[in-house]
N, CA, C and O of each residue as an XYZ file, in Angstrom:
308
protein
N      23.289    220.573     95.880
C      21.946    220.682     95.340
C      21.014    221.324     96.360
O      19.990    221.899     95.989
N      21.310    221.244     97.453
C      20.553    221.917     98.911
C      20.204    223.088     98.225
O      19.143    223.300     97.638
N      21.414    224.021     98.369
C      21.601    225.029     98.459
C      21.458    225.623     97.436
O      21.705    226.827     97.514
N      21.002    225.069     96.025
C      20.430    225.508     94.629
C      19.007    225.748     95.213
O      18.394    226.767     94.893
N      18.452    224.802     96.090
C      17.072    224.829     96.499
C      16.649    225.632     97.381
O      15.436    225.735     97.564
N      17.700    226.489     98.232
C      17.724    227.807     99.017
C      17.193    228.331     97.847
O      16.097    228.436     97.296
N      18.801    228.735     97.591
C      18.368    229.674     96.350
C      17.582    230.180     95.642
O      17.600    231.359     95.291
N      16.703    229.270     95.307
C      15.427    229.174     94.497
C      14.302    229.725     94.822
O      13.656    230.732     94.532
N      14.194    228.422     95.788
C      13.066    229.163     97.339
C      13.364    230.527     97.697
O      12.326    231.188     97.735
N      14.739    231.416     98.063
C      14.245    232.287     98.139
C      13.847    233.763     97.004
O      13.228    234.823     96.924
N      14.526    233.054     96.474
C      14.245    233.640     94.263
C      12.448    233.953     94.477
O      11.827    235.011     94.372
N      12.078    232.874     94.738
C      10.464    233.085     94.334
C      10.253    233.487     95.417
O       9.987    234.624     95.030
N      10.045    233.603     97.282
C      10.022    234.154     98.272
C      10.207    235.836     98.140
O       9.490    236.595     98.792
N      11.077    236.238     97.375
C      11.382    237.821     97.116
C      10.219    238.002     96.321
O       9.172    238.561     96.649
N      10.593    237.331     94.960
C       9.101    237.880     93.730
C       7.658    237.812     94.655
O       6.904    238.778     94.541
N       7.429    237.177     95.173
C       6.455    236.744     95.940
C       6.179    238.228     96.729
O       5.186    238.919     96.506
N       6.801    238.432     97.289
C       6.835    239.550     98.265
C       6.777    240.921     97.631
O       6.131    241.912     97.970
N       7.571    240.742     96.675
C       7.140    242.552     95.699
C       6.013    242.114     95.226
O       5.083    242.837     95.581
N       5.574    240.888     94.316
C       4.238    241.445     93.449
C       3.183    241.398     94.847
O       2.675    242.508     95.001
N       2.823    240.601     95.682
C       2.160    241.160     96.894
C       1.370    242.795     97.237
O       0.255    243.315     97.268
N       3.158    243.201     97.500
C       3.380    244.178     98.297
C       2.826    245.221     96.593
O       2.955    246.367     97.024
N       2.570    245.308     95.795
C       2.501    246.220     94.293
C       0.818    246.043     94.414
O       0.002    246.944     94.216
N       0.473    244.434     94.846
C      -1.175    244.347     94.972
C      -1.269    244.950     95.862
O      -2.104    245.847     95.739
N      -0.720    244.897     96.908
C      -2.126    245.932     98.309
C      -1.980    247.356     97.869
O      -3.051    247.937     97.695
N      -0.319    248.404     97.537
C      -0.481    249.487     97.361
C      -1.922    249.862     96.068
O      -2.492    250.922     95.807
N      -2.064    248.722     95.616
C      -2.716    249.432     94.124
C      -4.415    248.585     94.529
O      -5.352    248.815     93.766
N      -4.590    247.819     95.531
C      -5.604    248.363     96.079
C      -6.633    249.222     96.899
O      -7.841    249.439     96.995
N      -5.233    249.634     97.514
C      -5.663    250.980     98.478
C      -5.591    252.046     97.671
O      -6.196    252.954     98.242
N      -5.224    252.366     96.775
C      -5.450    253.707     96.196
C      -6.796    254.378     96.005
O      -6.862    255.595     95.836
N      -7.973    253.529     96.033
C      -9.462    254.212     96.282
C      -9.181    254.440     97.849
O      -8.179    254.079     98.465
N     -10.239    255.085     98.319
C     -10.957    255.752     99.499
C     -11.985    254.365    100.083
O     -13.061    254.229     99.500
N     -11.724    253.612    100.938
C     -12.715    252.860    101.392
C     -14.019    253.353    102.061
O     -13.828    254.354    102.752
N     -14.953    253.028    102.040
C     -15.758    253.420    102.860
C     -16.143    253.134    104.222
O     -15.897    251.967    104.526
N     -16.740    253.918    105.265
C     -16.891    254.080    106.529
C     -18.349    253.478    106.941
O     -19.500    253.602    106.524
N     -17.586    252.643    108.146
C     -18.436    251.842    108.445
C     -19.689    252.652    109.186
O     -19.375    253.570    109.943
N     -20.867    252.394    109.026
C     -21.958    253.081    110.067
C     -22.399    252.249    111.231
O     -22.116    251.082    111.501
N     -22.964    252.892    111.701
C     -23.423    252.342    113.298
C     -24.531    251.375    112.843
O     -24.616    250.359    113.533
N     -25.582    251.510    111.601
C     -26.007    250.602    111.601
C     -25.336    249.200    110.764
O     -25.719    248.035    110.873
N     -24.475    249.612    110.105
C     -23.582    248.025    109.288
C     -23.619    247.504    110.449
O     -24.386    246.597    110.775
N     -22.513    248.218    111.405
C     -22.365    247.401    112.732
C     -22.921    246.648    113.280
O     -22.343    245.575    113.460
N     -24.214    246.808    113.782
C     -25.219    246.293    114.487
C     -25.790    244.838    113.235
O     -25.908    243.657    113.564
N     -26.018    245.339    112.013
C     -26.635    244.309    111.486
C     -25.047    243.140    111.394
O     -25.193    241.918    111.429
N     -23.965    243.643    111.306
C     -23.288    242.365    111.233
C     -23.013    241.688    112.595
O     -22.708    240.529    112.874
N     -23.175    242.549    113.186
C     -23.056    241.361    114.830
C     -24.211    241.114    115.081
O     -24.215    240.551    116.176
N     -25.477    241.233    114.595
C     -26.888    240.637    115.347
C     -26.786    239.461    114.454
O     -26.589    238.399    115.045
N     -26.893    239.397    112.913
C     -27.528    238.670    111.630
C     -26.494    237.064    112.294
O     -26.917    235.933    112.052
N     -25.661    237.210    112.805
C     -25.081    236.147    112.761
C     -25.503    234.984    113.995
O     -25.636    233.760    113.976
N     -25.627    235.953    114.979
C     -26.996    235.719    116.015
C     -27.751    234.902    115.657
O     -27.502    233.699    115.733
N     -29.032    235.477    115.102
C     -29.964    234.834    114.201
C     -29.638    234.280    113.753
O     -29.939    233.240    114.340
N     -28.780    233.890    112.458
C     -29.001    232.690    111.630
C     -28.549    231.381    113.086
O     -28.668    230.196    112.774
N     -28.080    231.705    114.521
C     -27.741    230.449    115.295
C     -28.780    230.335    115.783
O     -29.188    229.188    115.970
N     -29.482    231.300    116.116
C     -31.052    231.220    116.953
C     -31.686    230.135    115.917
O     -32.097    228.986    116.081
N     -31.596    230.928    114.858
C     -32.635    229.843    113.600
C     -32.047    228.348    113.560
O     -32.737    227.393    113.914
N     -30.900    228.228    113.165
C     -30.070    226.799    113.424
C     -30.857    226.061    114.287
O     -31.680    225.235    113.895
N     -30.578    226.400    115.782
C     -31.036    225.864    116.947
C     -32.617    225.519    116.964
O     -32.987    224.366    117.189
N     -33.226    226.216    116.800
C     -34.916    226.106    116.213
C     -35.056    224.814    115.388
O     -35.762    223.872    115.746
N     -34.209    224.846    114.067
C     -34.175    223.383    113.324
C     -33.774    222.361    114.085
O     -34.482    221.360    114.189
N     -32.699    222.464    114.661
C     -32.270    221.203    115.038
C     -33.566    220.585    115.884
O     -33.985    219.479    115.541
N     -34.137    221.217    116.873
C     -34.523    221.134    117.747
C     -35.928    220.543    117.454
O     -36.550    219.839    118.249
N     -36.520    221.051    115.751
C     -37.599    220.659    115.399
C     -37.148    219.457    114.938
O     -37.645    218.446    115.434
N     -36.212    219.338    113.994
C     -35.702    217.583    113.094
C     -35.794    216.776    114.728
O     -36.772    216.039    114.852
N     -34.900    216.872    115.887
C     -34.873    216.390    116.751
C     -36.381    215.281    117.249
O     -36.508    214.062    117.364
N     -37.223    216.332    117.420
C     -38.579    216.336    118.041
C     -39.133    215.192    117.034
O     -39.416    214.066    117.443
N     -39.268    215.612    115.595
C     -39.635    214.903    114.470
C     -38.918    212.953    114.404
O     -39.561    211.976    114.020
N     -37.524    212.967    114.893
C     -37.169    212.305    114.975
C     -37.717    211.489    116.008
O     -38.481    210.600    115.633
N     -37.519    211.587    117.073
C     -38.389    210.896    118.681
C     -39.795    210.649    118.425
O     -40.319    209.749    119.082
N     -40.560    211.344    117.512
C     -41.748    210.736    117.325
C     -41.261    210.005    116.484
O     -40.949    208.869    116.841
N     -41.074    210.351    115.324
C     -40.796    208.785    114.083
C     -40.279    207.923    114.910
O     -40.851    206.836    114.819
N     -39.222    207.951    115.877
C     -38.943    206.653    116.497
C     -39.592    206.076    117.347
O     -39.325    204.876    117.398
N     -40.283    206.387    117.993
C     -41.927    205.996    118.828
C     -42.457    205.153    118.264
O     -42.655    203.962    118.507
N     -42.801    206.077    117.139
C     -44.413    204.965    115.856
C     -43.444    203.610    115.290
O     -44.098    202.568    115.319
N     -42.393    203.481    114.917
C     -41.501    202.684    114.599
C     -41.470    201.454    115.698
O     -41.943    200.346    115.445
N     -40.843    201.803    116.964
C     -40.477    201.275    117.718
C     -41.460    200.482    118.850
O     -41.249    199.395    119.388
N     -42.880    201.623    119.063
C     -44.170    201.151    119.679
C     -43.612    201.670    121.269
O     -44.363    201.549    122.237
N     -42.497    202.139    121.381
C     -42.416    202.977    122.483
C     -43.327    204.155    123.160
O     -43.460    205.092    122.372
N     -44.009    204.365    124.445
C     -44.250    205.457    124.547
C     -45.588    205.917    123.940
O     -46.003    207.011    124.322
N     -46.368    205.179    122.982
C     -47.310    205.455    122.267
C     -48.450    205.120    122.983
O     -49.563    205.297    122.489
């Protein structure tokens, strides 16, 4: 029974591998387009920013937090 289960496994492992290999040729058949100098730049800065911005929030919830826990607590006030 193992070896029915080779079998099998590699039955669907082959199909697997042609219909694959039938998807990428028959998505490359258009012309992709070329990246510009400015895509470039906006996809390596934008990601930047959204951490700059991240960091900004945290940093404000943070702040927000230490006071709420002050007025709460009577610490520091």
């Amino acid at each position: 029974m193992d070896t029915v289960e080779k079998l099998i496994g590699k039955f669907f492992f082959i199909i697997d591998l042609l219909a694959s290999r039938s998807l990428i040729r028959h998505r490359f058949k258009t012309r992709q387009r070329t990246i510009t100098w400015q895509q470039l730049l906006e996809g390596h800065w934008v990601p930047w920013l959204g951490a700059v911005l991240t960091a900004w929030d945290i940093s404000v919830i943070t702040k927000n937090i230490l006071y709420r826990y002050k007025l709460i607590t009577g610490i520091g006030v």
